[in-house]
N, C-alpha and C positions, 0 to 999 in steps of 0.2 A: 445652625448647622443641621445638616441629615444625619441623624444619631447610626442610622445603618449605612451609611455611606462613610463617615468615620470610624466605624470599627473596621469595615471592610480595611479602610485604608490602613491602618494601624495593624493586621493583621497583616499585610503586606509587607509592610516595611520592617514587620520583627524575622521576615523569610519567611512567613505561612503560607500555605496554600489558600486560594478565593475561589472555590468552584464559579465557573458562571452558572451551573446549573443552580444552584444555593442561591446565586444573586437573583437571577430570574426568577425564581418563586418568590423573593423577600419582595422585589418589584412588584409581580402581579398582586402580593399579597396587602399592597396599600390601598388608604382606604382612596376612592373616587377623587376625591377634592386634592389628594395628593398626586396624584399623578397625569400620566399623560400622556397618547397612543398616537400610531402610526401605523397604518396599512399596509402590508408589502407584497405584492403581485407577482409572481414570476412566471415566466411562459418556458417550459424546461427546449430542450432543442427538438423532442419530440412530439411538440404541440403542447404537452399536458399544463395544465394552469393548476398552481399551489397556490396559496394563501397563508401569510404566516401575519397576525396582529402583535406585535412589541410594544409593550411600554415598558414606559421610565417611568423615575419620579418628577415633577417638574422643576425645574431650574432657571435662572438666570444668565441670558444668555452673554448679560456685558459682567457677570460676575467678579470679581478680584478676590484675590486672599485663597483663604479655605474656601469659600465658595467655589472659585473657579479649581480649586483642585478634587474638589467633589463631583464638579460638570468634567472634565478631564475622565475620572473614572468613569461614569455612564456614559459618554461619548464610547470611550472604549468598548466598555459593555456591547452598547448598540452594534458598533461596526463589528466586534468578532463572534455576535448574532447571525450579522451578517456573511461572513467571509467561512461560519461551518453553512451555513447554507447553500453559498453557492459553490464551495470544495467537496460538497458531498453530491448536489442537485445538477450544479451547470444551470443555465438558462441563456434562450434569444434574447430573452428583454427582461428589465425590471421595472414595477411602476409602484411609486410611491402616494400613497392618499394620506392624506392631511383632513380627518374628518372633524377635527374641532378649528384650525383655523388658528392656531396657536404657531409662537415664535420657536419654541424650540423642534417642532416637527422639522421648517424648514433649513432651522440650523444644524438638522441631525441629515439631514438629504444633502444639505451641502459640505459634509463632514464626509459622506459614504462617495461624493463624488469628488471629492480632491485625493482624499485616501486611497482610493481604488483607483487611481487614474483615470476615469473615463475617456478625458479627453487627450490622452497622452499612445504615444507609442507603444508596443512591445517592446523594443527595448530601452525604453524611458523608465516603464515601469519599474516598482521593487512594493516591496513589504505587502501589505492585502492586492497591490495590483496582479499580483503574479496570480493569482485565481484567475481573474477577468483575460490574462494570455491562455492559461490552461482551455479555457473556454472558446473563446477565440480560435484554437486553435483546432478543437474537437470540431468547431462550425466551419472550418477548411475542408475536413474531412468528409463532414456528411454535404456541405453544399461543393465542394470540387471546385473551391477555390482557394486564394494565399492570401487573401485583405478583408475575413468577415470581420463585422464589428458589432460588438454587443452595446444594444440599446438601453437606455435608461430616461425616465422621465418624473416628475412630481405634477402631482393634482391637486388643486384645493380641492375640499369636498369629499364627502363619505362615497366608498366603492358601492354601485349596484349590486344587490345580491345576485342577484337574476341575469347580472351578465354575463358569466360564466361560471362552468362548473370547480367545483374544489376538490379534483381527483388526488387521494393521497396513493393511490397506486400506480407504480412507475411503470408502464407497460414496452412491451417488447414479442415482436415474432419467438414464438420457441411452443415447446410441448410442453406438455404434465412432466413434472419431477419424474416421478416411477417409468414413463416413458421413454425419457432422457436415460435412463438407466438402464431400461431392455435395447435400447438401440445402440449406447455405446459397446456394450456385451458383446452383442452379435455381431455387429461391424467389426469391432475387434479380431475376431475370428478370421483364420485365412488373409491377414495382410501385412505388411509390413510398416509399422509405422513408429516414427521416431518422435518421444518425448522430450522435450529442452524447458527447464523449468531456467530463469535468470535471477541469482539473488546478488546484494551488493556484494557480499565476501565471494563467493561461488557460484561457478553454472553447474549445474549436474543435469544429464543425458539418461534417459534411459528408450532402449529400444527394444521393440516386442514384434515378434516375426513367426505367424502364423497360430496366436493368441500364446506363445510362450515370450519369458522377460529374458532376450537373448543376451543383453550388454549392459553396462551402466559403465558411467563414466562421471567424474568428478572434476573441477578442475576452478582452479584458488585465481580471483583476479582484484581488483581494487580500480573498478572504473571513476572515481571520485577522480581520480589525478589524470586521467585522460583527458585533452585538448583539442582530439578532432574525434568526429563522429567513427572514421575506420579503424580509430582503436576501439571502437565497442563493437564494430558490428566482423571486423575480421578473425575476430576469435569464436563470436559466435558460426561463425561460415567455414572455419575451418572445422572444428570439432564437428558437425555437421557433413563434414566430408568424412571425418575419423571414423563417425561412426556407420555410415553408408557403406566404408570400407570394409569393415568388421564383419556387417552385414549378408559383403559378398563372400566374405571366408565362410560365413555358414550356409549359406544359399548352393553355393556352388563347389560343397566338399573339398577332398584331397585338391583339385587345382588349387587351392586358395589356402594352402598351409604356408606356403613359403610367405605369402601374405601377411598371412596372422603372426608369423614369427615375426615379421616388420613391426606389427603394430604392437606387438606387445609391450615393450617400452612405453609407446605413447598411451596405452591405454589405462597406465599407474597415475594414482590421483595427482601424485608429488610430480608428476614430469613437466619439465620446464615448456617452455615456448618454442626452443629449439631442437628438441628430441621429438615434439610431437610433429612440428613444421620439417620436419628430416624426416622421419617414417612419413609424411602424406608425398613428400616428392620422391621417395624411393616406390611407393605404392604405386605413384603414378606410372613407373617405367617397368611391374610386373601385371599392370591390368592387364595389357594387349596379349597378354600370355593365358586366360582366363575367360575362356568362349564365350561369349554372351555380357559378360560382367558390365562391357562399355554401353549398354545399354540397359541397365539396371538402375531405377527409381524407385524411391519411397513409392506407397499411394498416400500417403499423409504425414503432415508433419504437423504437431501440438507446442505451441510458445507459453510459455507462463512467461510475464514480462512487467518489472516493477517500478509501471507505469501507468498512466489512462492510456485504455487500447476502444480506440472506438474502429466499429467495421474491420477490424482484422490491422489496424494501423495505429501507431503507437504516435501519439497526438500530446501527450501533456509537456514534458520538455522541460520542468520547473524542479525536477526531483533531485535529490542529491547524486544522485547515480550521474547526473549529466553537468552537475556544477561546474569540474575543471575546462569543459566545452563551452561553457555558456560565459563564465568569465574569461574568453580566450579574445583579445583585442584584435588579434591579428584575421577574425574570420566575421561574416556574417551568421547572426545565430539563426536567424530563422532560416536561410537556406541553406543552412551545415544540417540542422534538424531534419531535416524535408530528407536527409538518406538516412535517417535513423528510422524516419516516418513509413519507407519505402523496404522493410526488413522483410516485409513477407513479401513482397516482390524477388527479393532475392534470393531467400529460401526458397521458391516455387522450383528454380531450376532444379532442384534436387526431388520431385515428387511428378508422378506420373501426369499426360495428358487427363486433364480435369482434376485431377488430385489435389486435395486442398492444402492451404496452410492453417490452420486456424489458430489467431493469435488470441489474446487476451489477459487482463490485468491478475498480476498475482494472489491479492484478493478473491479474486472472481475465480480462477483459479484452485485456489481454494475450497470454497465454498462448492463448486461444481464436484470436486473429490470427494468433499464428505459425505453431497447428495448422493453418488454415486455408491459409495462404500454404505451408506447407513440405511438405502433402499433393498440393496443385497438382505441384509440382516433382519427390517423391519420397516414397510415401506409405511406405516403408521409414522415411525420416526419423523418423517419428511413431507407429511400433510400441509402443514406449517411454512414449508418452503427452509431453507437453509442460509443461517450468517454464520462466518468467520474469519478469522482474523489471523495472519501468522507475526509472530512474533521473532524477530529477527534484528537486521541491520537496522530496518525500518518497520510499522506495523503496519499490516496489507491489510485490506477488507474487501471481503466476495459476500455477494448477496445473492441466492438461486429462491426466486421469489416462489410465493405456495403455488404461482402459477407455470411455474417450469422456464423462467426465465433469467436473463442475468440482464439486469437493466443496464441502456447505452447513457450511463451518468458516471462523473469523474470519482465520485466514491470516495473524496481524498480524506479518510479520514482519521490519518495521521497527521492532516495538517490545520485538525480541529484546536479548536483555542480552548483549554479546560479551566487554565486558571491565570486569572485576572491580578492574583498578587506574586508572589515571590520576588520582590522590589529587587534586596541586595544581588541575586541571581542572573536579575537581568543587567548587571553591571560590567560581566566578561563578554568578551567575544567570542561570537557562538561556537567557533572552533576549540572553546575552551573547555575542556571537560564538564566543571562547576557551571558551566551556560545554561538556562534556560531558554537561552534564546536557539531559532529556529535555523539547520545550516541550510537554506535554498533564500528564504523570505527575511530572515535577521527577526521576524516576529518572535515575542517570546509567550509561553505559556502553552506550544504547542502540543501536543500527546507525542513527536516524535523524538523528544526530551525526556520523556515522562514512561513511556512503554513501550519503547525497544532498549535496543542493547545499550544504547546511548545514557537511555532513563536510568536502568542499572548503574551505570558507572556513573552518574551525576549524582545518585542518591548514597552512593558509597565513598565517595568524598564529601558530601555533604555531613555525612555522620560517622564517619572513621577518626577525623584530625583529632576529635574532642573525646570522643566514646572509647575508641580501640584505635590508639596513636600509635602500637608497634605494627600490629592490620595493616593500616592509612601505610608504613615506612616501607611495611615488604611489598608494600604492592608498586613503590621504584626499585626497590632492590632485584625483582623478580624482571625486571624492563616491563611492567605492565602499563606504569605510568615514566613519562619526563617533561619534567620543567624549564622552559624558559624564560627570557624577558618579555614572551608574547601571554605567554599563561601555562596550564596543564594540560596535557593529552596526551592520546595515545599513539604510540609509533607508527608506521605502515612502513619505515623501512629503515633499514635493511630488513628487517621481519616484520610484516602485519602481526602485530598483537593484538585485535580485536579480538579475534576465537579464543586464545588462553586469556585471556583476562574475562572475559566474560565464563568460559568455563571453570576458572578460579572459585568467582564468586559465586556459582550457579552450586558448587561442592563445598563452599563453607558452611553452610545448614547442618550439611554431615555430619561434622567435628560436634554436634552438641550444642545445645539450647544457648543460644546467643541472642537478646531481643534486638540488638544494633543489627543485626548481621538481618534477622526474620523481616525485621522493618523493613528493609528494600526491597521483600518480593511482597509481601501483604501492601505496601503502599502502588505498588505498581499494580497488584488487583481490585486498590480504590480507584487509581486513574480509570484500568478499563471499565469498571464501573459508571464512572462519568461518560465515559465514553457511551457504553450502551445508553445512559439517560439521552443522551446528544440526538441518536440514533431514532432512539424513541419517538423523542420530540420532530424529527425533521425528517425521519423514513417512516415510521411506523410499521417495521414489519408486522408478520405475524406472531414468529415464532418468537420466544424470550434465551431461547438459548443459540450461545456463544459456542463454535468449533474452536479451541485453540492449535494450532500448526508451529514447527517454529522449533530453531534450537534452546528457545528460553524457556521451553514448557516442559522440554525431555527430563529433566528433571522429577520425579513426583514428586519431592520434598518442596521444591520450589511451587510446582504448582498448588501444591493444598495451601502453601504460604497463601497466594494470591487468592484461591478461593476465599481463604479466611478472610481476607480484606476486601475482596467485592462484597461479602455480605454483607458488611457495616453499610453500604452505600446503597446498595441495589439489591436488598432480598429475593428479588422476585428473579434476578436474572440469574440463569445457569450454566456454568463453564463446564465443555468437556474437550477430556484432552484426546487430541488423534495421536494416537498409538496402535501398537502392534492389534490392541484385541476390535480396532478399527477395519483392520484387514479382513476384508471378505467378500472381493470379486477376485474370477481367478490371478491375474497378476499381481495385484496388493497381495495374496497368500504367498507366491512365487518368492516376492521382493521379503514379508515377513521373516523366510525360511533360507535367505540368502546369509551366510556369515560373516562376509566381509561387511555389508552396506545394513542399514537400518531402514524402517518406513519414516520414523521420525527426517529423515536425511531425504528419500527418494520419494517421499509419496506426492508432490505434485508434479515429478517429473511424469512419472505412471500415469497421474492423474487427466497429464498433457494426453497421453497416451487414448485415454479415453474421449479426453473431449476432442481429438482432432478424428476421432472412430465419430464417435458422434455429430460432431460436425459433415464428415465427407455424406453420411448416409441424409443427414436433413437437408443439405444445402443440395443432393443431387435428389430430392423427392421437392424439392423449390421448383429447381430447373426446369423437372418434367411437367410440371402442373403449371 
């Protein structure tokens, strides 16, 4: 037996964690005679060629027994090597070398293509196939059709060095960081333009109208349980209207009071669906009363959208945000998708002749915010180029490369595989509180368990029942949790309890040195930790520090938690949190100095605000040239 391959397993099956990062160094770290490699090629969709070398230990591939459940784990290993590569990379093609000519090479190639589907439909696919859609589907986008298909092959024989280059830098049209930052500024200035940030619990709106922060708007939805695509995309197209409306009350003074007294009900975070759908049709019948008004456009509109957005078009389809769509029998998913895909088509009606929309992943998103705010302050900060991550329903990751870029790659990496054990865990279904496993792909071990709100509340049943059993009871008593015959989880209705149950536990640190209670944010700052090694390994940015975003961070108590546990994993990498003393272009100060709303809350809507200022001024200095 593999002495290291049976503790792994053993570790597993007591509920421990099995970093794959810890596995992959134990692998690399055997001696020659033990192990045994495999080449893997990838052509990203923007031409670039990566190179990644994997080995295993060697194995038998007709093994029995213990044997064959040692080959079971490293098959594992292998394929979710594979599947953060290409949730983070995307790729046209993938090509497999085989440079010793050994059996398990091509029993590990014929592992990655039953696994993945290759030969299978989009909606055939599940578990690591759903990467290979997500991709498929970005290569719709950029080739301007509905049937790409991702290629894959195996080679006997060692790859040419000299055949191609091994760029680890993801390239993309864009400026210098510091650039991006003078041009959104100025753009800003003198226009009107509307920020729409989209998260799973909430959209929030913010609008900026002649470089001041005239409106913000909140507003509570729970798209998981939506079935067709115009329940995600009419809410975002109304409030959109809501807030154009708004707009014209301040554009266009005294005419535009009777207006505003319309809207003011729908403009309260708490207003339902029918207060706010009543003031836009009462709105509609005092425009004509309001000279000019019927002819009044944004010049830009900024999407944060938590999704892959390639080209301004929102291409992934695999996310939880779009589940109850996608398991809907009664419809085609790939052309119900294709109007979710088409969102900034439909947002353009609302933005002037030429006026852009500019969409993009909330990650990316992200990270564009920070570059933006931490170039105000210190544009030395952002030499490095900018990664971060919000922490929420789900974790987001944006990357604004040292080159002023935000690479056209799916970036997914919350749907990175960190750990290869927690055997008993993966035994609920995933809807299950206690799951490990993944809600889009049923994969377990994924970081969207592990460090979102989700991770929170698995790692709080995990060590309340036994640790803190009157904890684990109030948290039914309070309705935070309810149990069925199906498992545990949490409500979304009559009341979504996600927000109070996650802000529950996010204030028990408060109460006094508790290490059951500290454990669930320190272990969520070993996950991100793994994370950034993941990163490391298969982006290499430049920079080593982390932007955290997100209602999970507002906390400070909670966040030094998590620092304390990224260091055990990852010394070298450094969390910082975006808050208030983050604020420092002028609308971030605006929103800082606002009472009702937070930045913690608003700042990628702002954020929006800037990149769709940035965007309209790059993409019309494209045009002219």
């Amino acid at each position: 037996m593999n002495t290291i391959i049976s503790d792994y397993l053993l570790k597993a099956q007591r509920g421990e964690t099995v970093y794959i990062t810890d596995v992959r160094r134990s692998f690399e770290g055997l001696e020659a005679d033990r192990k045994t490699g495999l080449i893997v090629v990838l052509t990203t969709s923007e031409g670039i060629v990566r190179q990644f070398d994997l080995v295993v230990p060697k194995f038998d591939v007709y093994a029995q027994g213990d044997a064959a459940r040692e080959r079971a784990f490293i098959v594992e290993y292998f394929l979710a090597e594979l599947y953060n590569i290409l949730s983070s990379l995307g790729a046209r093609s993938i090509r497999f070398y085989d440079p010793d000519g050994k059996d398990e090479a091509q029993y590990l190639y014929r592992a990655f293509y039953r696994e993945f589907g290759i030969n299978l439909s989009r909606k055939e696919r599940s578990n690591y196939g759903k990467s290979i859609n997500v991709i498929e589907r970005m290569l719709d986008a950029i080739n301007g059709t509905a049937d790409s298909k991702f290629e894959c092959s195996f080679i006997r024989g060692n790859k040419e060095v000299s055949e191609e280059a091994n760029d680890k830098d993801v390239r993309s049209d864009g400026s210098m960081v510091s650039r991006m930052h003078s041009i959104a500024l100025g753009e800003a200035q003198g226009k009107s333009i509307l920020g729409i940030d989209v998260g799973g619990t909430d959209i929030k709106l913010a609008l900026a109208m002649n470089g001041r922060l005239a409106a913000l708007k909140e507003y509570d939805w729970f798209p998981a349980s939506f079935t067709r695509v115009n329940q995600l995309v009419e809410p975002i197209l109304a409030l959109t209207r809501l807030m154009i409306y708004k707009a014209i009350t301040l554009k266009f003074g005294d005419p535009g009071e009777k207006l505003a007294a319309i809207l003011k009900t729908a403009m309260d975070p708490h207003a339902s669906d029918a207060i706010i759908f009543e003031a836009l049709d009462k709105a509609e019948h005092i425009l004509p009363s309001i000279p000019g008004s019927a002819e009044f456009r944004l010049d830009a509109i900024g999407l944060s959208f938590p999704d892959v957005v390639v080209k301004d078009k929102i291409v992934g389809g695999e996310v939880y945000k779009t589940r109850g769509i996608r398991l809907n029998p009664a419809i085609d998913y790939e052309k119900e998708f294709r109007q979710l895909a088409a969102l900034d088509e439909q947002l353009a009606v609302f933005v002037k002749n030429r006026g852009v929309v500019a969409s993009v992943n909330d990650g990316s998103m992200a990270a564009f915010t920070a570059a933006i705010e931490m170039a105000e302050l210190d544009e030395a900060k952002i030499r490095e180029g900018v990664f971060a991550h919000t922490l929420g329903t789900e974790l987001g990751t944006g990357w604004v490369t040292k080159t002023g870029t935000i690479p056209d790659i799916p970036l997914e990496v919350y749907n990175f595989i960190i750990d290869l054990g927690s055997y008993p865990e993966r035994a609920y279904k995933s809807d299950d509180v206690r799951s490990v496993n993944n809600f889009n792909t049923g994969l377990p071990g994924t970081l969207q368990k592990y460090t979102s709100q989700s991770g929170a509340f698995r790692l709080a049943l995990k060590y309340f029942p036994q640790s803190r059993p009157q904890l684990y009871k109030e948290l039914f008593d309070r309705g935070y949790l309810k149990e069925t015959a199906d498992g545990i989880y949490v409500p979304t209705e009559p009341k979504d309890m996600r927000k109070p149950f996650l802000e529950f536990l996010m204030n028990l640190p408060a109460r006094g040195e508790d290490p059951e209670v500290e454990r669930i944010f320190t272990e969520i700052g070993e996950f991100l930790a793994v994370a950034y090694e993941e990163c490391e390994h298969i982006l290499s940015p430049a920079t080593h520090t982390r932007i955290l975003f997100g209602r999970m961070v507002k906390n400070p108590v909670c966040f030094d938690l998590m620092q304390k546990g990224a260091r055990k994993i990852a010394p070298d990498m450094k969390l910082e949190l975006a808050a208030d003393d983050m604020a420092m272009t002028p609308l971030m100060k605006q929103l800082k100095e606002n009472r009702e709303h937070t930045v913690a809350q608003f700042a990628q809507a702002v954020g929006s605000v800037y990149y769709a200022a940035f965007r309209s001024a790059h993409d019309q200095r494209i045009e002219s040239t």
